[in-house]
MMTF fields as JSON, N, C-alpha, C and O atoms, coordinates in Angstrom:
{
  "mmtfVersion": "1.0.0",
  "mmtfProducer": "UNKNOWN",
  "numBonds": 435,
  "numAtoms": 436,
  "numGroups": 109,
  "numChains": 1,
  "numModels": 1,
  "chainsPerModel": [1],
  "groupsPerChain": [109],
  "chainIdList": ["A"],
  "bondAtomList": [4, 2, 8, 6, 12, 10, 16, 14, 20, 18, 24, 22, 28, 26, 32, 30, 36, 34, 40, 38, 44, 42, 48, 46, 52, 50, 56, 54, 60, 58, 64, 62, 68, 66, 72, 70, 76, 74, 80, 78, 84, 82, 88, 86, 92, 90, 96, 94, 100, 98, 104, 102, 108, 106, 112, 110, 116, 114, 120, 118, 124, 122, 128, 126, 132, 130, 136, 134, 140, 138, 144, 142, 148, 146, 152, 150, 156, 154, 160, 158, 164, 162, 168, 166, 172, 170, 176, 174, 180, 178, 184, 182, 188, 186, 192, 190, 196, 194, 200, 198, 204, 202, 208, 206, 212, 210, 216, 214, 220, 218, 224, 222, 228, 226, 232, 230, 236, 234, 240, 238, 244, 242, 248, 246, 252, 250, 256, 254, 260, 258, 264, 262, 268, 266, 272, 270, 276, 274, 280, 278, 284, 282, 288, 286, 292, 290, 296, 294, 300, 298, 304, 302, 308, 306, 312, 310, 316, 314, 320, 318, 324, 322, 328, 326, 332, 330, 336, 334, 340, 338, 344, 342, 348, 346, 352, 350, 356, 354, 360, 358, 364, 362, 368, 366, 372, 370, 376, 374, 380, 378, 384, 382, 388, 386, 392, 390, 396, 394, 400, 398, 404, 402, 408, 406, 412, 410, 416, 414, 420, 418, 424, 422, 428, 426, 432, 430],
  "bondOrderList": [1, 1, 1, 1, 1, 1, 1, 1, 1, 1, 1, 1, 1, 1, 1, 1, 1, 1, 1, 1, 1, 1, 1, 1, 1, 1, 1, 1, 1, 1, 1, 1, 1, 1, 1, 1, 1, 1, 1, 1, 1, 1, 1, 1, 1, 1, 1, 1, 1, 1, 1, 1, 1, 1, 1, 1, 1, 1, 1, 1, 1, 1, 1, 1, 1, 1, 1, 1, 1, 1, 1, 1, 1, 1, 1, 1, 1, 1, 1, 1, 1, 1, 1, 1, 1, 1, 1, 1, 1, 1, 1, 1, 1, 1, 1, 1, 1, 1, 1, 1, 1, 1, 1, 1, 1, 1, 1, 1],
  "groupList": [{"groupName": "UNK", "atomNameList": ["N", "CA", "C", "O"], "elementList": ["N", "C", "C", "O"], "formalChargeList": [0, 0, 0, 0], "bondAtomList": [1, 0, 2, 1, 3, 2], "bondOrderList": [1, 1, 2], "singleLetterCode": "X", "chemCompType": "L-PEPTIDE LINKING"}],
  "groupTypeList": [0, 0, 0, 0, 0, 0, 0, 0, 0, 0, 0, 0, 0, 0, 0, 0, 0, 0, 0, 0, 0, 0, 0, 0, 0, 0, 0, 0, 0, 0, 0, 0, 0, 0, 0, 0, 0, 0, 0, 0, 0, 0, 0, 0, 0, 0, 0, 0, 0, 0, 0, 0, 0, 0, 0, 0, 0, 0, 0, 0, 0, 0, 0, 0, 0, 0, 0, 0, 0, 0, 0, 0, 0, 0, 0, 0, 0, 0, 0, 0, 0, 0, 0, 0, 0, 0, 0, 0, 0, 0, 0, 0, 0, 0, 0, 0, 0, 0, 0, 0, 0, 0, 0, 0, 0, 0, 0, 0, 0],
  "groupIdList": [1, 2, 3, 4, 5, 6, 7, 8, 9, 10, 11, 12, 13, 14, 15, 16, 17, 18, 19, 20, 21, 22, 23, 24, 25, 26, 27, 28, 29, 30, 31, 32, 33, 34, 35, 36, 37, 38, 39, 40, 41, 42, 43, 44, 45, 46, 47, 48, 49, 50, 51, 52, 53, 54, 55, 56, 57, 58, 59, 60, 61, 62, 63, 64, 65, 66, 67, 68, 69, 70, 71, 72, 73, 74, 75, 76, 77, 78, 79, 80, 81, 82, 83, 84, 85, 86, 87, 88, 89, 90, 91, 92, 93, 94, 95, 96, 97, 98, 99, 100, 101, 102, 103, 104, 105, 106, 107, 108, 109],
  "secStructList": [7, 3, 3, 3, 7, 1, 1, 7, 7, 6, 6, 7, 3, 3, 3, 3, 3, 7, 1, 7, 5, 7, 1, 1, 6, 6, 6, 6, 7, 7, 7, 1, 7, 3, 3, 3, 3, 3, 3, 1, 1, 7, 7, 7, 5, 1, 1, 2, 2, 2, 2, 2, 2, 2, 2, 2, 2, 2, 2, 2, 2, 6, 6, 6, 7, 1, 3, 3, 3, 3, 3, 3, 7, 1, 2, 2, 2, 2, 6, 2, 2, 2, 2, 2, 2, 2, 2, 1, 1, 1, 3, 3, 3, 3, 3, 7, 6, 6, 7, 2, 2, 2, 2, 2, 2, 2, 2, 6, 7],
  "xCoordList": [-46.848, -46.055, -46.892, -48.045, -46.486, -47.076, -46.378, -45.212, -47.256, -46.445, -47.201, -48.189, -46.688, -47.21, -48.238, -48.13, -49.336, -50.251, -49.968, -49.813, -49.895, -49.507, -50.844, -52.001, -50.446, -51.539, -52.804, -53.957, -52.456, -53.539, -53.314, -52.383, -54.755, -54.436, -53.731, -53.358, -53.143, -52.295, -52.628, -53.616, -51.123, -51.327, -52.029, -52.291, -52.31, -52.743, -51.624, -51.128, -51.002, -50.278, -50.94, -51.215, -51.179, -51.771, -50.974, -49.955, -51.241, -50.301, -51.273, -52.425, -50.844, -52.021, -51.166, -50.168, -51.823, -51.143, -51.466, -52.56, -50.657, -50.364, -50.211, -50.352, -49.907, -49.852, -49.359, -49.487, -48.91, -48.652, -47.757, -46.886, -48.055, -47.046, -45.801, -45.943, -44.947, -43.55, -42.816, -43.489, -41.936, -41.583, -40.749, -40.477, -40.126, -39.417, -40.431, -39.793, -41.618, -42.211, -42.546, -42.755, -42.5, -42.62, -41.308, -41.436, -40.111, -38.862, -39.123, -38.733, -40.073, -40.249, -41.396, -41.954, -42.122, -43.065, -42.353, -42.216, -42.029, -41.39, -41.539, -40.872, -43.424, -43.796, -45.155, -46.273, -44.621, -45.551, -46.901, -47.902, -46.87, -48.672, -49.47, -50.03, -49.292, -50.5, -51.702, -52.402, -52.12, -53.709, -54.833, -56.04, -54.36, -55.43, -54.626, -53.504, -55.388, -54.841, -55.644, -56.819, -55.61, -56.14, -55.715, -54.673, -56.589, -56.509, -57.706, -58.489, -58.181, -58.732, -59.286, -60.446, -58.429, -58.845, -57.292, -56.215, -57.576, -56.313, -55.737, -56.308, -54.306, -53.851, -52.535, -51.531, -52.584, -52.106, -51.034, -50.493, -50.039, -48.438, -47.97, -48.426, -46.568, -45.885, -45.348, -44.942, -45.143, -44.864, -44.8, -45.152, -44.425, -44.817, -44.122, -44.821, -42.709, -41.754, -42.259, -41.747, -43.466, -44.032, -44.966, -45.209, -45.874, -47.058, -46.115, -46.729, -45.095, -44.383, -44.017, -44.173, -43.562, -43.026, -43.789, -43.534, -45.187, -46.457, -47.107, -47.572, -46.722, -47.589, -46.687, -47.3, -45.236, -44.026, -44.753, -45.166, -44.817, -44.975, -46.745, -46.969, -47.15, -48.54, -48.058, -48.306, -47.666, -47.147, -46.493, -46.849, -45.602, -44.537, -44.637, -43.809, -46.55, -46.807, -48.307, -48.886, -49.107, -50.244, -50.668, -51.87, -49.805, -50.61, -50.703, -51.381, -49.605, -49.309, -50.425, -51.105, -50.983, -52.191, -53.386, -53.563, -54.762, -55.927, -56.741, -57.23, -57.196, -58.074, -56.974, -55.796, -57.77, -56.992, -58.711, -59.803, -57.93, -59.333, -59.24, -58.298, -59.978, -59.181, -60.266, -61.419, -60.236, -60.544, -60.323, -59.332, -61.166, -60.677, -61.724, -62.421, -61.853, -63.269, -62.674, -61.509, -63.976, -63.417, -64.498, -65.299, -64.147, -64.527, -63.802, -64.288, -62.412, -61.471, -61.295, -60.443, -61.792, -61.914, -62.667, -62.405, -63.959, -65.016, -65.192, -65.699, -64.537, -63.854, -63.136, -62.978, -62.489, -61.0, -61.042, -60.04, -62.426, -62.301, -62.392, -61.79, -63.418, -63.723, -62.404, -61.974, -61.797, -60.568, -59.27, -58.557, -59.34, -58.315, -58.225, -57.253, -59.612, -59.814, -59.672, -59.815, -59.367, -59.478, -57.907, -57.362, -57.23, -55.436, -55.105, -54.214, -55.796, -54.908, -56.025, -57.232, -55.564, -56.434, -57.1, -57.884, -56.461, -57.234, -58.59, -59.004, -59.372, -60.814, -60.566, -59.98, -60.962, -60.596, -62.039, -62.964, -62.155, -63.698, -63.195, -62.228, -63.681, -64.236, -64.74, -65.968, -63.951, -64.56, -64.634, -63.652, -65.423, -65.247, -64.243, -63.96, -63.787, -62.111, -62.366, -61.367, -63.343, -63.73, -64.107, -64.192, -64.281, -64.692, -63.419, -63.854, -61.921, -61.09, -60.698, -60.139, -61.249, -61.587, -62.15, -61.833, -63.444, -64.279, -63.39, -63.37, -62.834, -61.702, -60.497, -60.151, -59.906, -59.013, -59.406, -58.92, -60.835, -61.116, -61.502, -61.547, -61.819, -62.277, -61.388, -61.589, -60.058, -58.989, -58.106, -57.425, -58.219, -57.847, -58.937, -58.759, -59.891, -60.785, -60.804, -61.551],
  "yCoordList": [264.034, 265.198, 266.114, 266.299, 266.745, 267.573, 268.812, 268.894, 269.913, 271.424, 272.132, 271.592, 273.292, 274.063, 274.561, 274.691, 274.862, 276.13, 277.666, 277.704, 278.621, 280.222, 280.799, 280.43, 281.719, 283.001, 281.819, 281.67, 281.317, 280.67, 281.661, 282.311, 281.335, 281.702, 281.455, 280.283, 282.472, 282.183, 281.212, 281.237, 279.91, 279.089, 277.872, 276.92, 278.023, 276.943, 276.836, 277.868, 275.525, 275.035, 273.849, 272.829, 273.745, 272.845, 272.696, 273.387, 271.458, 271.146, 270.74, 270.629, 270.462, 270.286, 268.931, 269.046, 268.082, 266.789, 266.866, 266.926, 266.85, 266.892, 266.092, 266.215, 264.855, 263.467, 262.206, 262.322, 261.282, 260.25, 260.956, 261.797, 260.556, 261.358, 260.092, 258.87, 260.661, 259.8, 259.732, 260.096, 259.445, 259.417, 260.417, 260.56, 261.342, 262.003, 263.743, 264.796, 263.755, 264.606, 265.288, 266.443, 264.429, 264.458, 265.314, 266.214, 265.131, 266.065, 267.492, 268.486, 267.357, 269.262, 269.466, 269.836, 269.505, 269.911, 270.051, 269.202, 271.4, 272.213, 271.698, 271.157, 272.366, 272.28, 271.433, 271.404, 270.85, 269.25, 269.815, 269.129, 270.993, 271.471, 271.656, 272.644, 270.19, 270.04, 270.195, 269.447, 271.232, 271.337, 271.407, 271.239, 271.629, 271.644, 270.743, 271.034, 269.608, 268.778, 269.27, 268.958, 269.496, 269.904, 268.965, 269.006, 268.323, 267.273, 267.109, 266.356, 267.56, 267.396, 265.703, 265.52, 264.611, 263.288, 263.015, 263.569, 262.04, 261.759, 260.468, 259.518, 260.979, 260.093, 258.863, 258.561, 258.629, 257.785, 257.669, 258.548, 256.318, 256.805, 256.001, 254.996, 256.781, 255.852, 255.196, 254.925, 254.632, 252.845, 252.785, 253.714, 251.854, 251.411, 252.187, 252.878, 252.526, 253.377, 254.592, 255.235, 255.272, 256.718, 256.331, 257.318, 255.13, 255.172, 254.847, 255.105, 254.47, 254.14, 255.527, 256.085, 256.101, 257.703, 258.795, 259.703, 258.276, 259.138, 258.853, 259.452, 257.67, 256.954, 257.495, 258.002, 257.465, 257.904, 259.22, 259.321, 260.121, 261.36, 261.423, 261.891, 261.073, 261.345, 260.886, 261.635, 260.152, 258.969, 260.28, 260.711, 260.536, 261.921, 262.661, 263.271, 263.563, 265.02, 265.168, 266.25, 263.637, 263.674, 264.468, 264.44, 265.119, 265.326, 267.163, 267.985, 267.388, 268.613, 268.919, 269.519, 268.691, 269.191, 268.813, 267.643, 270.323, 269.653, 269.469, 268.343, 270.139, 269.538, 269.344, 269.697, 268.663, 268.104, 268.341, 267.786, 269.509, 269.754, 268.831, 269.147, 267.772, 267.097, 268.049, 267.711, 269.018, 269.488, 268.671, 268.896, 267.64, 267.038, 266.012, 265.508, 265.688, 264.838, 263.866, 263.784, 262.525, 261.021, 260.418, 261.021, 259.005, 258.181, 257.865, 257.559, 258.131, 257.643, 259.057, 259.039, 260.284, 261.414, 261.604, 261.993, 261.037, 261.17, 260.347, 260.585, 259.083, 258.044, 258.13, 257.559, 259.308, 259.486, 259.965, 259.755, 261.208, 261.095, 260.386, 260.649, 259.307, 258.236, 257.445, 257.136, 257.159, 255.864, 256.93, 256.479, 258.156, 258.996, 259.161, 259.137, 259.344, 259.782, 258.563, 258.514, 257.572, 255.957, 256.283, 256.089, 256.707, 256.605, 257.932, 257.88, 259.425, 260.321, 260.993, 260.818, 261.625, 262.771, 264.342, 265.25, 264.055, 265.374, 265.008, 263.869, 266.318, 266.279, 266.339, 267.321, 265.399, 265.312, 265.532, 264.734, 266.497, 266.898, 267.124, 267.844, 266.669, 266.515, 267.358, 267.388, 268.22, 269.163, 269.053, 268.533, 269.348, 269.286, 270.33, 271.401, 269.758, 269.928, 271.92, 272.556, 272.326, 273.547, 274.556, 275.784, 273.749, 274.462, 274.804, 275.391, 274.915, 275.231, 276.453, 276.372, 277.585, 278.553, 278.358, 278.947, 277.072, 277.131, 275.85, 275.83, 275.04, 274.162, 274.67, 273.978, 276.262, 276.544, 277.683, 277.948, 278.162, 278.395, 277.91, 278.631, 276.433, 275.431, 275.054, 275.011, 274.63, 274.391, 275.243, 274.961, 276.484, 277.468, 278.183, 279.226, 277.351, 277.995, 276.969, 277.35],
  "zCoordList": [-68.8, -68.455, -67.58, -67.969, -66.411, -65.778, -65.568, -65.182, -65.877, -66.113, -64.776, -64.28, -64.281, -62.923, -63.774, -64.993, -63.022, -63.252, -62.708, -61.488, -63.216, -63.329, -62.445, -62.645, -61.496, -61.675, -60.594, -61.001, -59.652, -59.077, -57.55, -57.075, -57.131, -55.303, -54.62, -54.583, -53.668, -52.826, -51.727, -50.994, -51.744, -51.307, -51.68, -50.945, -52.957, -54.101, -54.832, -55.285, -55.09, -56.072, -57.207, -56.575, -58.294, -59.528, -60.135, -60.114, -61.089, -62.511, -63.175, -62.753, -64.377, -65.288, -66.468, -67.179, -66.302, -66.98, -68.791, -69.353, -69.145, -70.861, -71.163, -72.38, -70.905, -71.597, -70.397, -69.179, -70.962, -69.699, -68.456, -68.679, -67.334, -66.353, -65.956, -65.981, -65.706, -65.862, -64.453, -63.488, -64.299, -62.898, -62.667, -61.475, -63.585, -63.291, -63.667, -63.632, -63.916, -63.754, -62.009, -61.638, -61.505, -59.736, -59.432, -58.602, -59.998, -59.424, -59.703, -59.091, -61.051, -61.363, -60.885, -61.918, -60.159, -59.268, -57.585, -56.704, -57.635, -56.751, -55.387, -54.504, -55.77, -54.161, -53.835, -54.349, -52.888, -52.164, -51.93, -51.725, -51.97, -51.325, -52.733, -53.209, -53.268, -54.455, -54.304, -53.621, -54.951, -54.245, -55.769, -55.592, -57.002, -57.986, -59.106, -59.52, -59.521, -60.73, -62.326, -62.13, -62.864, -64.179, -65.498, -66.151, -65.619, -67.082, -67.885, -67.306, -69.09, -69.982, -69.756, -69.386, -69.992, -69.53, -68.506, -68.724, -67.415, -66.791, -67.879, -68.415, -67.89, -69.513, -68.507, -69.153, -67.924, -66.802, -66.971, -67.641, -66.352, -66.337, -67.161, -67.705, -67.228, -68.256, -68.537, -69.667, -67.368, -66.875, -65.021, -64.295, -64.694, -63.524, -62.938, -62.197, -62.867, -62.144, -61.937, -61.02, -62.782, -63.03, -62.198, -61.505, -61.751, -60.629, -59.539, -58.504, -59.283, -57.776, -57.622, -56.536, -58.58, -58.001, -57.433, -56.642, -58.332, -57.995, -56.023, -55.053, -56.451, -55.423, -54.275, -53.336, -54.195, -53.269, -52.659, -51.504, -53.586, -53.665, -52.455, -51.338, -52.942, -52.33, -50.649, -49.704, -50.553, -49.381, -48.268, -47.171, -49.029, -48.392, -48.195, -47.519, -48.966, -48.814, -48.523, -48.618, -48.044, -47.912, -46.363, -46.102, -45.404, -44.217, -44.469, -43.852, -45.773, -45.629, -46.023, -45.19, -47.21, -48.222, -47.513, -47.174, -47.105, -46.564, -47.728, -47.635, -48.983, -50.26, -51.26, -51.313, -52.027, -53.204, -54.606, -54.733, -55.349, -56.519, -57.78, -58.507, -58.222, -59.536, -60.572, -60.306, -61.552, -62.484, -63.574, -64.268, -63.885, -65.268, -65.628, -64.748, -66.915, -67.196, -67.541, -67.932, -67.326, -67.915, -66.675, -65.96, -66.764, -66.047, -64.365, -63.276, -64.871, -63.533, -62.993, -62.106, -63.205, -62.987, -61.641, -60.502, -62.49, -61.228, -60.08, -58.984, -60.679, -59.17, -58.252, -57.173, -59.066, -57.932, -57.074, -56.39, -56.221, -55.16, -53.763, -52.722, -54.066, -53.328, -53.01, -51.898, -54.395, -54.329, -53.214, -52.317, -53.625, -52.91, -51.374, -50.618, -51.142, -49.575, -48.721, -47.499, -49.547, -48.396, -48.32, -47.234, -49.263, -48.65, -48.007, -47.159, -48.311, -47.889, -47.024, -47.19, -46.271, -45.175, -46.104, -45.829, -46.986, -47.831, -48.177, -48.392, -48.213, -48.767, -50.364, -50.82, -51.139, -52.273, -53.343, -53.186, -54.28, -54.981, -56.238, -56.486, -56.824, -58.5, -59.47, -59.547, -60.417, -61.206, -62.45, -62.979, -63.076, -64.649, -65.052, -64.515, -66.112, -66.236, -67.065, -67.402, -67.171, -67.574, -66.315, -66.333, -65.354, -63.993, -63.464, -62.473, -63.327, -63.021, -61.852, -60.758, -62.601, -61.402, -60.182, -59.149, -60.38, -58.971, -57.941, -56.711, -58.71, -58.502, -57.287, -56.33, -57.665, -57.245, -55.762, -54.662, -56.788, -55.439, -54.082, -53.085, -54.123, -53.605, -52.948, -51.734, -53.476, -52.625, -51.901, -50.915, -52.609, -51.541, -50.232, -49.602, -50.148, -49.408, -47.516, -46.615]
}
């Protein structure tokens, strides 16, 4: 499930993933200029239709967004910017999922 984040910089939009993300979590995320992800661990999707939707999504809104902040700990956390920047044009950087603030300021900068 992915919920908006409140109270961020202008021109920063985040969500923050609460449990598996689904395919129909992508319709409630407003606006395409994803710029801060926030997850405790990334808890992955919740079936294949939830990574094609994800995957849609990135596909459709990757030229808009220039960084992409992942705030969140784990293993596939700290991979993900490498694996990210080979598909999308965003500068994509890695925060510990407690660093959030420097996260948002990062992508709004």
């Amino acid at each position: 499930m992915l919920e908006q984040l409140q109270d961020l910089p202008a021109g920063v939009m985040g969500v923050r993933a609460t449990g598996t993300v689904s395919r129909d979590d992508y319709e409630r995320v407003i606006d395409p200029l994803l710029a801060v992800v926030h997850a405790q661990e990334f808890p992955g999707w919740e079936n294949f239709g939830g990574f094609l939707r994800h995957m849609g999504f990135v596909r459709a809104n990757q030229r808009k967004v220039r960084r992409v902040a992942l705030a969140a700990d784990g293993k596939l956390a700290k991979l993900a910017p490498a694996i990210v920047e080979t598909f999308v044009g965003a500068e994509v950087r890695h925060f510990g999922f407690d660093e959030l603030d420097r996260a948002m300021q990062w992508a709004g900068g």
